[in-house]
C-alpha positions as CSV (number, residue, x, y, z in Angstrom):
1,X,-2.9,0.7,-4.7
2,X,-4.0,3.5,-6.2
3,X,-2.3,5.4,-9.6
4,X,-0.9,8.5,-9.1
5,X,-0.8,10.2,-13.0
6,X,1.1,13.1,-12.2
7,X,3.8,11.8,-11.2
8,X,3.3,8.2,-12.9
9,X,3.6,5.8,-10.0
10,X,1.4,4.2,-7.3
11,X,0.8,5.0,-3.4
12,X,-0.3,1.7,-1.1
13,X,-3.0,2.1,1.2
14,X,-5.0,-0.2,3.6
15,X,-8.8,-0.9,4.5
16,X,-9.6,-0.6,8.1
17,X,-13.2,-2.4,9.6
18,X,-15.5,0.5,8.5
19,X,-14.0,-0.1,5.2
20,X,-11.9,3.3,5.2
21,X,-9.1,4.0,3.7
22,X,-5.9,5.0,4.8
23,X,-2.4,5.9,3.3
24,X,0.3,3.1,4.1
25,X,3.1,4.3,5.9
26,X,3.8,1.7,8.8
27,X,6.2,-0.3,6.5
28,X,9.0,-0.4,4.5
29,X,7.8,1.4,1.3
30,X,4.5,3.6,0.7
31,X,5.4,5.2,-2.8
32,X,6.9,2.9,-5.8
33,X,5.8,0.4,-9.0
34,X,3.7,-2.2,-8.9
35,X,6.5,-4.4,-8.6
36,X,7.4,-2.9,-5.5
37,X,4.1,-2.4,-3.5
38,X,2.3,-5.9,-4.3
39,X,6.5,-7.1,-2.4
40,X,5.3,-4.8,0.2
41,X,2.1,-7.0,0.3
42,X,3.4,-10.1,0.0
43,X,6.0,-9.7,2.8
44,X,3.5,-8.0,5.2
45,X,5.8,-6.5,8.3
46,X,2.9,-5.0,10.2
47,X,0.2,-7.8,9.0
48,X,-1.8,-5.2,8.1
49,X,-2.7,-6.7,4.7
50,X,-4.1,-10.2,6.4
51,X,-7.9,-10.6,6.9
């Protein structure tokens, strides 16, 4: 997750196998609290976050 201070929330991205990262948008939710991304995480729809 990374902080966005601007407009006070926090964007998900994902680490790929050269450790590169990439913004999140193959799910349900990209932008949103912390609350809300670490659900994201937790219920995983593209297993993206397993590994």
């Amino acid at each position: 997750m990374r902080f966005r201070p601007d407009a006070g929330d926090w964007t998900l991205h994902w680490s790929d196998r050269n450790s590169r990262w990439h913004e999140y948008h193959e799910g349900n939710i990209f932008i949103g609290t912390t609350a809300q991304l670490l659900a994201e995480i937790d219920e995983d729809p593209t297993s993206i976050f397993i590994g």
